[in-house]
N, C-alpha and C positions, 0 to 999 in steps of 0.2 A: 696501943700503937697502931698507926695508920700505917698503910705502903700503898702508893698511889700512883699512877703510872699513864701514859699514852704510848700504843704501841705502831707500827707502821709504816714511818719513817727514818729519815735520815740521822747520826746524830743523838749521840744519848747523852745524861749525866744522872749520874751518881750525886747525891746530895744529903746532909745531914738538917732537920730543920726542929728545932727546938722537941729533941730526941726523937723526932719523927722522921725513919727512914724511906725515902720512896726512889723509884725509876721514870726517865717518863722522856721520851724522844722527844728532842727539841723542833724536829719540824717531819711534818707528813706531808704528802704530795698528790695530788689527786687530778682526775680530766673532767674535765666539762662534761654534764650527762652521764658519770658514772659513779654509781654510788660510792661513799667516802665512809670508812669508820675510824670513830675515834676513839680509839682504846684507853681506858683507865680501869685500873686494876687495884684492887688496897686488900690490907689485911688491918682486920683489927682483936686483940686483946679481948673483947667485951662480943660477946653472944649476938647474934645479928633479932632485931627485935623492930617492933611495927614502927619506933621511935626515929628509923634508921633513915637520913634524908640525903639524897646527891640533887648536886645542884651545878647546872653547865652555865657555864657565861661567855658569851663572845665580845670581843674586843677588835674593833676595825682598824686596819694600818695605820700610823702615827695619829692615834687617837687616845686619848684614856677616858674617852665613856663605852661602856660595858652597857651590856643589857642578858638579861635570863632569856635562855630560849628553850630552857629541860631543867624538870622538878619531878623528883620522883619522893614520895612516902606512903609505902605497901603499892602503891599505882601508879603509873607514869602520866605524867602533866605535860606532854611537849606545846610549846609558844603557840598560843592562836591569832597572835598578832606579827608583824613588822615582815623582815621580809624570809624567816625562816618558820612563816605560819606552814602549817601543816607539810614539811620538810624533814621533820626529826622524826626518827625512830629509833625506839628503846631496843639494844639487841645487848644488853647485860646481865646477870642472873647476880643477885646482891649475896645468896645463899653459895657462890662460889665464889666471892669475892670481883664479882666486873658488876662495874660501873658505864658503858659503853653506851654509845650511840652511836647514830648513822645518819649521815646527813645524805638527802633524796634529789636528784635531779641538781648537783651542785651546778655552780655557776663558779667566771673569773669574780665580779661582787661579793663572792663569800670568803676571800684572802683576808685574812685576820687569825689571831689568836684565840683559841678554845683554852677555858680552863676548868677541872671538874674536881668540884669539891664536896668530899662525904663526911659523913655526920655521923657517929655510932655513941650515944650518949651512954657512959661517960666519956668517952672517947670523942674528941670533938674538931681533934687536929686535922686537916686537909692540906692538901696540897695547894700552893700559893703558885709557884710558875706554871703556865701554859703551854700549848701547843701548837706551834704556828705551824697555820695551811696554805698551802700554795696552789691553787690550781690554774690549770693551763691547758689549752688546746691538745692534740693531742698533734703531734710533727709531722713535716714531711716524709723523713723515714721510716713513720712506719707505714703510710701509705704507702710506699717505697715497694715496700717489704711485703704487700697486701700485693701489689702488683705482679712483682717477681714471681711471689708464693701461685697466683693463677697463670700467669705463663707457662710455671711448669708442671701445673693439673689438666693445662689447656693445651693451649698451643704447643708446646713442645710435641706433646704424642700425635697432634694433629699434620704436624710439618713432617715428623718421621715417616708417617702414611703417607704422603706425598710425594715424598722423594722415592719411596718402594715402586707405587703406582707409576712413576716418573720412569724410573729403572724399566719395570716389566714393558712399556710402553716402545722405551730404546730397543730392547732386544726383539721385541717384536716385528719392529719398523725396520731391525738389522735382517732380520731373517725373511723377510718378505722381499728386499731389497736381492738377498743374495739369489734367491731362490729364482726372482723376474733373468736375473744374470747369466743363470745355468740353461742354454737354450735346449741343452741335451735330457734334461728332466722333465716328465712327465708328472701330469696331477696322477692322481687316485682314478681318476675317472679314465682321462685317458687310457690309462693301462688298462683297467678292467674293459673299455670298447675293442682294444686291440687283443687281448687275451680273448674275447666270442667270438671276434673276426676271424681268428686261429681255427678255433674249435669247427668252425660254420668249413672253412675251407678242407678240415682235414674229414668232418663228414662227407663230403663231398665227392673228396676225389675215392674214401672208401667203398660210396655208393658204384662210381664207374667203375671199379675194381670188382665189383662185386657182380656188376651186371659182365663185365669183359668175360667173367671165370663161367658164368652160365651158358653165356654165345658161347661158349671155346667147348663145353659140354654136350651143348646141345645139337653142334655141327659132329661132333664126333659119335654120336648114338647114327644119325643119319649115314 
């Protein structure tokens, strides 16, 4: 028995197919430029052996010509031709049961149906329905979202310091203002020239004191 599967998208179904049970999401979704996998998964009955062959087919929107673009038996064979040459890449391990690939550098041109069918002789049942892929730009909103997200890495912390610097700048310009106001305030300076002018005057008049007590001495010996 087979179980075959794509996983990744939207949309499942459950299926019974000529007693072959599988899973396999009806549609997976991808963007332009970023890589796309396309999961299939199987289980089978019979020992996995060099005989063992998957096989990818894509099928373009209301079309039914198909064309191979991945063949795997012991080594992977991805398309060297049309327009998914050298696009595909093997990311499956057949020895755990995936089947998988991964289509490189998508494009909108690659909307179509993926179908992947393995091979385990005797075992020979595969999976008959598909995977449809959709890919699409990527939107406005998350550009949006790209935007927002640096506003608030950027500019937000950067307008905060702004309005602080803005603040300290008001009180500064308040307190300069109040201080020109005060006509009865003295600088720093001021005070310390009139604090030596003190000093200078009170030496002064200690000296004439000091000379008066020697006369008033000296008239009195005579």
């Amino acid at each position: 028995m087979l179980q075959s599967g794509a996983a990744g998208g939207r949309g499942c179904a459950l299926c019974t197919l000529l007693g072959v049970l599988f899973f396999q999401d009806a549609h997976v979704r991808g963007y332009v430029g970023e890589n796309i996998k396309l999961k299939c998964t199987f289980k089978s009955t019979s020992s996995i052996t060099d005989k063992l062959t998957i096989d990818w087919t894509y099928r373009p929107p209301s079309s039914s010509r198909t064309e191979s673009i991945f063949h795997y038996q012991s080594f992977q064979y991805p398309t060297t031709v049309g327009t998914f040459r050298n696009r595909i890449s093997w990311v499956g391990d057949v020895y755990n049961g995936d089947a998988s690939i991964s289509i490189i550098n998508p494009t909108i041109k690659d909307n179509g149906t993926f179908s992947c069918a393995v091979k385990n002789p005797p075992d020979v049942y595969h999976n008959i329905p598909g995977t449809e892929l959709t890919v699409t730009e990527r939107g406005f909103g998350m550009m949006l979202s790209s935007v927002a997200l640096l506003s608030i890495l950027v500019f937000i912390p950067s307008a905060v310091v702004g309005v602080l610097l803005l603040v300290r700048m008001g009180r500064k310009s308040a307190g300069l203002k109040k201080r020109s106001k005060s006509g009865s305030k003295k600088s720093s300076i001021e005070v310390s020239a009139d604090t030596d002018q003190e000093k200078d005057d009170c030496m002064a008049k200690l000296c004439v004191r000091c000379a008066e007590c020697l006369d008033s001495d000296y008239e009195e010996t005579y």
